[in-house]
Backbone as CSV, one residue per row, in Angstrom:
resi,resn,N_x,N_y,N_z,CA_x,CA_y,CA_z,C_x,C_y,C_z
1,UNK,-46.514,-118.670,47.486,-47.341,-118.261,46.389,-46.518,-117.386,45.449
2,UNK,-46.826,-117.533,43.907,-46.118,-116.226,43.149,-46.404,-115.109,42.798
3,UNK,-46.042,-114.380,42.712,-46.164,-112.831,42.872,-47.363,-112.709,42.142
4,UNK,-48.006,-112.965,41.230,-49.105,-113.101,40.752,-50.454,-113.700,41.283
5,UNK,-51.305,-113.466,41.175,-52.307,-114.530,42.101,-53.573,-113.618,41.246
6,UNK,-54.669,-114.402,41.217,-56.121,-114.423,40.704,-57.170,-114.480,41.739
7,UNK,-58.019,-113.021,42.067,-59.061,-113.450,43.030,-60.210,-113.260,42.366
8,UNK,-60.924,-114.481,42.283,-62.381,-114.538,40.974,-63.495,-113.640,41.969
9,UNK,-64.595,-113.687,41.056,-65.635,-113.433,41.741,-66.121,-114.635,43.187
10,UNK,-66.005,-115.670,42.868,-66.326,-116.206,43.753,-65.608,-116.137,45.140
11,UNK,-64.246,-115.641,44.811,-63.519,-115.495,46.366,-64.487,-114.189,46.897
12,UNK,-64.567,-113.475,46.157,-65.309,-112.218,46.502,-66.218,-112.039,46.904
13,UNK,-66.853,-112.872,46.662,-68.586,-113.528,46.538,-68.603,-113.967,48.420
14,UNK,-67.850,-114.596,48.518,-67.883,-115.199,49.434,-67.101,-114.410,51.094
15,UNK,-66.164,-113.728,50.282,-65.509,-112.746,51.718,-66.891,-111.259,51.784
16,UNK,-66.799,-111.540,50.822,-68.398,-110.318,50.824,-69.545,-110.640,52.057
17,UNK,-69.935,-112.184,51.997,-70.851,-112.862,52.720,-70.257,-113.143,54.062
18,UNK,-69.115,-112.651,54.238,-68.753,-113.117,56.218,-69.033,-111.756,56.755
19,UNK,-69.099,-112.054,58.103,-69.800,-111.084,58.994,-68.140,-110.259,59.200
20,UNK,-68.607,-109.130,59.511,-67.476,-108.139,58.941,-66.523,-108.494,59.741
21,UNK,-66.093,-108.728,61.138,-65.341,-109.145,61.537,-64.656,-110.327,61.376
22,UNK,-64.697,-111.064,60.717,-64.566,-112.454,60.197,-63.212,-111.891,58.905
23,UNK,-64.531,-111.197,57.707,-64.446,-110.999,56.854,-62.629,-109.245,56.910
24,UNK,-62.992,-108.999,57.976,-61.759,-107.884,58.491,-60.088,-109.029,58.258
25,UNK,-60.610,-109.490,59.319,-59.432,-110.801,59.696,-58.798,-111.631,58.680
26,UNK,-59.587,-112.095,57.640,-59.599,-113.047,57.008,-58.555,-112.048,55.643
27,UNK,-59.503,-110.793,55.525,-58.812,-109.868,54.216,-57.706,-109.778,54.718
28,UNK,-57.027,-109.275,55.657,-55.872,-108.793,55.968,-54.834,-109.607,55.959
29,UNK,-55.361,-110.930,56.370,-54.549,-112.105,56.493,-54.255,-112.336,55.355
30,UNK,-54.971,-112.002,54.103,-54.686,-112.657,52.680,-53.507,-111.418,52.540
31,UNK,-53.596,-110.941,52.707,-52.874,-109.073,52.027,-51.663,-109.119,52.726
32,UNK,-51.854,-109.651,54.023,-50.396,-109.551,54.795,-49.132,-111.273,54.019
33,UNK,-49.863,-111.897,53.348,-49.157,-113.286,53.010,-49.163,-112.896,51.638
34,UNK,-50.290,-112.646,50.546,-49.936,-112.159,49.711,-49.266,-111.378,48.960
35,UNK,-49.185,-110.071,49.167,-48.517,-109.030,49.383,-47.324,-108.528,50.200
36,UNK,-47.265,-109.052,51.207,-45.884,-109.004,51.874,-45.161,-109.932,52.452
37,UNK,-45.876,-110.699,52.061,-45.186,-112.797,52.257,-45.262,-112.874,54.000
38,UNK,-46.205,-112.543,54.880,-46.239,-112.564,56.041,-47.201,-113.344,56.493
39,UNK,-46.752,-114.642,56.928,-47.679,-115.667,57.827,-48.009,-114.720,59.199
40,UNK,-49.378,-114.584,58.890,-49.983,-113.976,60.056,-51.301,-115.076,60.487
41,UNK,-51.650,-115.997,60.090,-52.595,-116.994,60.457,-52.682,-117.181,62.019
42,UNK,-51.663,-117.346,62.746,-52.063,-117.143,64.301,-52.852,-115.712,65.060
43,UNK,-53.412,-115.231,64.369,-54.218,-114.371,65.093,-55.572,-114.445,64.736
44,UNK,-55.938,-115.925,63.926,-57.044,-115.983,63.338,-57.889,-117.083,64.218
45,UNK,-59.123,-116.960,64.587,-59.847,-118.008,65.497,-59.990,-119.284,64.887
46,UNK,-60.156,-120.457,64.990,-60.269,-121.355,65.020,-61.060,-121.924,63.877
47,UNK,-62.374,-121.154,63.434,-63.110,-121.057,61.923,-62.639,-119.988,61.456
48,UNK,-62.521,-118.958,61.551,-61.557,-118.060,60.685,-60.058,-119.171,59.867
49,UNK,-59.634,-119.666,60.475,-58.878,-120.115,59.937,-59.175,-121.577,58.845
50,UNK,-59.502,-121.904,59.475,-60.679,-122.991,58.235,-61.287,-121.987,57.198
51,UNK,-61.911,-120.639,57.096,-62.590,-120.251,55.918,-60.903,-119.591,55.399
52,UNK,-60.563,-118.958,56.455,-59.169,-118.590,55.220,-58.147,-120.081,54.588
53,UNK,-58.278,-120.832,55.042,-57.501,-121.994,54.080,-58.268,-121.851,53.120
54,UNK,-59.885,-122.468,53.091,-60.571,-122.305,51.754,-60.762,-121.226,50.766
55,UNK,-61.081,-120.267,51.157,-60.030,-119.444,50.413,-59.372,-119.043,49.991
56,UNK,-57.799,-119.759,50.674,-56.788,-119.367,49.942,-56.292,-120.291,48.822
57,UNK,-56.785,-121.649,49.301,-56.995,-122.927,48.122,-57.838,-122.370,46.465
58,UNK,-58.890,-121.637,47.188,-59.657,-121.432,46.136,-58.505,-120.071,45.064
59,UNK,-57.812,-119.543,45.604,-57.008,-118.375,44.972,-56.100,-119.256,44.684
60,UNK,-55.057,-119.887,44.738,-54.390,-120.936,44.281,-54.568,-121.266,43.468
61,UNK,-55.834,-122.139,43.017,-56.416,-123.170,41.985,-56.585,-122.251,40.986
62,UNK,-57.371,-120.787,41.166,-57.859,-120.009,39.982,-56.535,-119.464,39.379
63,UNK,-55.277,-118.915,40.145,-54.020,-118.543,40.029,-53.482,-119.766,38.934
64,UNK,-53.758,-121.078,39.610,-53.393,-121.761,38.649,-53.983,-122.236,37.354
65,UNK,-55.208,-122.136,37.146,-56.048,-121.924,36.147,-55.802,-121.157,34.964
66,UNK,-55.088,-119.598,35.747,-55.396,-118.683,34.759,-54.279,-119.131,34.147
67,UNK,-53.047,-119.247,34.597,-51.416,-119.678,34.339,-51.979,-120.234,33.537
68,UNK,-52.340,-121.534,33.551,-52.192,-122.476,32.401,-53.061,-122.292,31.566
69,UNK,-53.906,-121.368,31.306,-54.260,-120.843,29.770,-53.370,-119.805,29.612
70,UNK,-52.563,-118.933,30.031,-51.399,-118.020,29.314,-50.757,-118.797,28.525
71,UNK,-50.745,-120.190,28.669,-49.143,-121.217,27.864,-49.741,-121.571,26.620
């Protein structure tokens, strides 16, 4: 990912709505890959890891969204 990244309301929307432990796991995991480029995904359960892909797809797409209206 590039050093830049976009988290809309809807990522928010939605890590807001997991049950806090879910929602613990899932933040940190974004913060530890985002922020310090650290694949930490193996400590994530089995749907934890399915909602953090979608999530992180969904930060991707908007990342790439915003990019291509800067041009």
């Amino acid at each position: 990912m590039s050093t830049g990244f976009v988290i809309s309301p809807n990522v928010l929307n939605t890590i807001h709505s997991l049950p806090e432990q879910e929602r613990l796991s899932i933040v940190c995991t974004l913060a530890g890959e985002m922020l310090l480029g650290v694949k930490r995904e193996e400590g994530l359960s089995p749907i934890e890891k399915v909602i953090y892909a979608i999530i992180r797809q969904h930060i991707e797409r908007d990342t790439e969204r915003v990019g291509s209206l800067a041009v």
